[in-house]
C-alpha positions in Angstrom: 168.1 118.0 230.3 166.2 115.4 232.6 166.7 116.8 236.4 168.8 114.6 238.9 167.1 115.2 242.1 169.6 114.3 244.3 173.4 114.7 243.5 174.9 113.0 246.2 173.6 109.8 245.9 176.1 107.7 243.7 173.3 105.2 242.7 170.2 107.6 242.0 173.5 109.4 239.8 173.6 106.0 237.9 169.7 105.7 237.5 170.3 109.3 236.0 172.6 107.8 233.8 170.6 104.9 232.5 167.5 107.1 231.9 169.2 110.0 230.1 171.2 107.5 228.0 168.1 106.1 226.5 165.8 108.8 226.4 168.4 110.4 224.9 170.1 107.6 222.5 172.9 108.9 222.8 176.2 108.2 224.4 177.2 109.8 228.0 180.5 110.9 229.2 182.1 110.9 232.4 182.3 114.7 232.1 178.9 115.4 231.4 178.1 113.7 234.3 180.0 115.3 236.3 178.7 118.7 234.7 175.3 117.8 235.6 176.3 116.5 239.3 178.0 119.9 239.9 175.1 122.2 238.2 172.4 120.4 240.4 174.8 120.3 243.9 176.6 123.5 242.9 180.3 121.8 243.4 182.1 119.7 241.3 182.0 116.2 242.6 185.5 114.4 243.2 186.7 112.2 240.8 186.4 109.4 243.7 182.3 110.1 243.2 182.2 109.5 239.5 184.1 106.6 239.6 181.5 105.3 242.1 178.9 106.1 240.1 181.1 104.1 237.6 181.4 101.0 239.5 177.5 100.9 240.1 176.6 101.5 236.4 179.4 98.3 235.6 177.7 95.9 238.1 174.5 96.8 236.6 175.8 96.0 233.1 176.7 92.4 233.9 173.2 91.9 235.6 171.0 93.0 232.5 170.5 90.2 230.0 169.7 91.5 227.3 171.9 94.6 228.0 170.5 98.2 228.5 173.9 99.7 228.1 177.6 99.0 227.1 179.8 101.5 229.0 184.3 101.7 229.4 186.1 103.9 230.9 185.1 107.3 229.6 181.4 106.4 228.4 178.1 104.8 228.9 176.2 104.0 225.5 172.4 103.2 225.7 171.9 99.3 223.8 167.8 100.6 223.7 165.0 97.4 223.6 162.2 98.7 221.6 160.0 96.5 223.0 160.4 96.4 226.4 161.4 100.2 226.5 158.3 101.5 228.4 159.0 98.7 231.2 162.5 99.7 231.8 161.8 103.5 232.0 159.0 102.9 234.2 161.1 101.5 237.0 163.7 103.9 235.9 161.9 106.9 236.8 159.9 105.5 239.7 163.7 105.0 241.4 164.8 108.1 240.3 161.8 110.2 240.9 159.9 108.1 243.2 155.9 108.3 243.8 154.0 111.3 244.1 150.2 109.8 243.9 148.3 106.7 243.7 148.7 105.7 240.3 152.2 104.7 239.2 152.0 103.0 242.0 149.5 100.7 241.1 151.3 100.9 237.4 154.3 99.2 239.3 152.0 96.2 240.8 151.0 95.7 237.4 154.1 95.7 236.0 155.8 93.4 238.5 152.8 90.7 238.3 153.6 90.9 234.4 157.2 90.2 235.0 156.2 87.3 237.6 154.4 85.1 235.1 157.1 85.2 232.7 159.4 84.4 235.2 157.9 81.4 236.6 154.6 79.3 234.9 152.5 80.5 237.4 148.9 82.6 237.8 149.6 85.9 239.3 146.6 88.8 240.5 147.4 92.3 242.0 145.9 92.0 245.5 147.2 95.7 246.7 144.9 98.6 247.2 143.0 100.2 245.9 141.7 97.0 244.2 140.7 97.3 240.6 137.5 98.4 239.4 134.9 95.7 239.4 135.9 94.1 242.5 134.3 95.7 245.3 133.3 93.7 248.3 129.5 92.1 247.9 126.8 92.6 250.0 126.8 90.9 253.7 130.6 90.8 253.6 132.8 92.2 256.0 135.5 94.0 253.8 136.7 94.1 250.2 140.3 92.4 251.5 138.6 89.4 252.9 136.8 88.9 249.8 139.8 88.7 247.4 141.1 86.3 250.0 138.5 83.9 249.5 138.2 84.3 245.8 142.0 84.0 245.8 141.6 80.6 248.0 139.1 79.2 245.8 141.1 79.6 242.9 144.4 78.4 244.2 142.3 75.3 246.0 144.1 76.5 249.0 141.9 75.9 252.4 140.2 79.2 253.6 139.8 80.3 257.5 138.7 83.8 258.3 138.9 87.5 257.1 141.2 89.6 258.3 140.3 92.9 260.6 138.1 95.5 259.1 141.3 97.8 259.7 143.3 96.1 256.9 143.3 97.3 253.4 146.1 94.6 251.7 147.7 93.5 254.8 151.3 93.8 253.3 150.2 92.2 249.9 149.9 93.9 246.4 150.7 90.3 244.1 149.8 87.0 244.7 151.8 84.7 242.3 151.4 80.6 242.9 152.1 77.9 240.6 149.6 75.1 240.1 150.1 71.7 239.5 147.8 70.2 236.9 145.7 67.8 238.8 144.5 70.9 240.8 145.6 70.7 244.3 146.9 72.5 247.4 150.7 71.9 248.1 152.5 74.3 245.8 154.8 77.4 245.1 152.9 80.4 246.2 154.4 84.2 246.3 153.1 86.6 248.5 154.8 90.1 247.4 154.8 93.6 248.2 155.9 96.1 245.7 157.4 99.5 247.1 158.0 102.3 244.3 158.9 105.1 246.4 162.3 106.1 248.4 161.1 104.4 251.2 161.3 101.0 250.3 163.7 99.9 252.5 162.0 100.9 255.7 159.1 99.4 254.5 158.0 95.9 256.7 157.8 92.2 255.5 154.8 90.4 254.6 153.7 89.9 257.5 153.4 85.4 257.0 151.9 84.9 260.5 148.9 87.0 259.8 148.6 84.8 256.5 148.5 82.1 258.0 145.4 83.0 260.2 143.6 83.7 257.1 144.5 80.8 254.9 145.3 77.6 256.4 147.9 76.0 253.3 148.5 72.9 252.5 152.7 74.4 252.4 153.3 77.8 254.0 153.3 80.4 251.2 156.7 82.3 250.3 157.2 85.9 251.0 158.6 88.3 248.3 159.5 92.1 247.8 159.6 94.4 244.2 161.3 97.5 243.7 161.9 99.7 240.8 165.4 100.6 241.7 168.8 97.8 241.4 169.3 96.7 245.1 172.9 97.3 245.9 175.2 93.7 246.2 176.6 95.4 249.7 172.6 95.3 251.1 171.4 92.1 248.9 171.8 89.5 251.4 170.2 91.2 254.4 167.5 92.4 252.7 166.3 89.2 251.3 166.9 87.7 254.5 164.5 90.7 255.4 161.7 90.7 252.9 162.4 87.3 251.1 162.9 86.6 247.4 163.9 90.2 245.4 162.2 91.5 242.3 164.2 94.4 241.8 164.5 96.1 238.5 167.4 94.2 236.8 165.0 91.0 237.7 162.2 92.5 236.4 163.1 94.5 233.3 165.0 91.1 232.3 161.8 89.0 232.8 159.9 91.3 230.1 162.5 91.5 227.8 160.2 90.9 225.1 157.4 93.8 226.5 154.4 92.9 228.6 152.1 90.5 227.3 148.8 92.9 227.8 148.3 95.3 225.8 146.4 97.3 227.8 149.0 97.5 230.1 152.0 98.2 227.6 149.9 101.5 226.6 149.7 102.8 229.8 152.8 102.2 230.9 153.9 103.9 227.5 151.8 106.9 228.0 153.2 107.4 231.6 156.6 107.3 230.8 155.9 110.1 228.0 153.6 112.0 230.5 156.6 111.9 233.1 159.6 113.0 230.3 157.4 115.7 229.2 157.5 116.9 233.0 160.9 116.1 234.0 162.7 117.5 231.3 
């Protein structure tokens, strides 16, 4: 059986719901989950816990589209998308399991500049670091980041200014998304986002927009974004967007690639992480 890290935690409970009922295929009681919160905390949770745990995995249900799950009042029954399967347990495991080294992380940027394009009709690059191979910084400039800026203001025909400090690695940014108008101007929808796939995500800061603006002068200020692989709680929704602007978080996603990532590439390696992580976990 897939470990659940941290029993006392209503929503990670429910993400240990969602990932055992598809890995699994199989339907999940109310009893077996509270079997498995009692073997990991070593008390049997109240009733008044499950029923949480209940409420969270209902709000989730009306927010996936297509549905992940059907559940009532006893059971949770996986509804599995075999072509965006990999995607969902990605995000499923990051916010269950969180991040233990570099490269999931950079998994999750992919990921969440996949699910950006189909979203909107826009161009989309991972900007975080590390940066992928093949882009280091040329010779005579100052840093890699103030490179990508330029190349990124070049392409967007957005007007560029400076570089930022040598000290910077991504200044806040791992996916620029902006969508251009055909006749190939400034003035347009542009995304600045920072994707968090660890526990920490909410302490995490904001884009910092000021410090963009130094770098870039646009044409329109840019808009700030945040991704996360877990479902962001309606009681925290509000503040946080007024936080760390418009919210990717995994019900947004996972609905956005309904139909599987468009590369590839990136489908297999998401694929073979999610297998690699099972094979660990279970």
């Amino acid at each position: 059986m897939l470990s659940l890290p941290d029993p006392t935690s209503h929503s990670l409970v429910a993400d240990w719901v969602e990932l055992a009922a598809s890995v699994d295929d199989m339907p999940i009681s109310r009893s077996v989950v509270a079997r498995a919160v009692e073997a990991s905390a070593g008390k049997a949770p109240d009733e008044s816990f499950i029923s949480d745990v209940w409420s969270d995995l209902r709000s989730r249900h009306r927010l996936y589209n297509p549905a992940r799950f059907t559940i009532d009042d006893a059971t949770v029954t996986p509804v599995n998308n075999p072509r965006s399967r990999a995607e969902y347990l990605t995000c499923l495991l990051l916010s269950l399991y969180g991040v233990h080294d570099n490269a999931p992380a950079k998994l999750f940027e992919r990921l969440t500049c996949a699910a950006v394009t189909k979203l909107l009709p826009a161009r989309a690059l991972v900007f975080g670091w590390p940066c992928a191979k093949g882009r280091g910084k040329r010779p005579g400039e100052q840093t890699l980041l103030g490179r990508l800026i330029r190349d990124f203001a070049r392409e967007a025909h957005e007007r560029y200014v400076e570089q930022p400090s040598s000290r910077y690695k991504d200044r806040g940014v791992d996916v620029i998304c902006w969508v251009p108008f055909p006749d190939g101007r400034s003035s347009q929808i542009v995304l600045l986002l920072q994707c968090a796939a660890g526990h920490d995500w909410a302490g995490k800061l904001p884009v910092p927009l000021e410090a963009w603006i130094q770098y870039i002068h646009w044409a329109h200020d840019p808009v700030r974004g945040f991704a996360v692989p877990c479902v962001i709680a309606d009681s925290i929704w509000h503040d946080k967007a007024l936080d760390k602007g418009i919210l990717l978080d995994r019900v947004r996603i996972v609905n956005s690639v309904a139909d599987g990532v468009p590369d590839a590439g990136l489908a297999a390696e998401l694929n073979a992480w999610v297998n690699a992580q099972l094979m660990s976990n279970d």
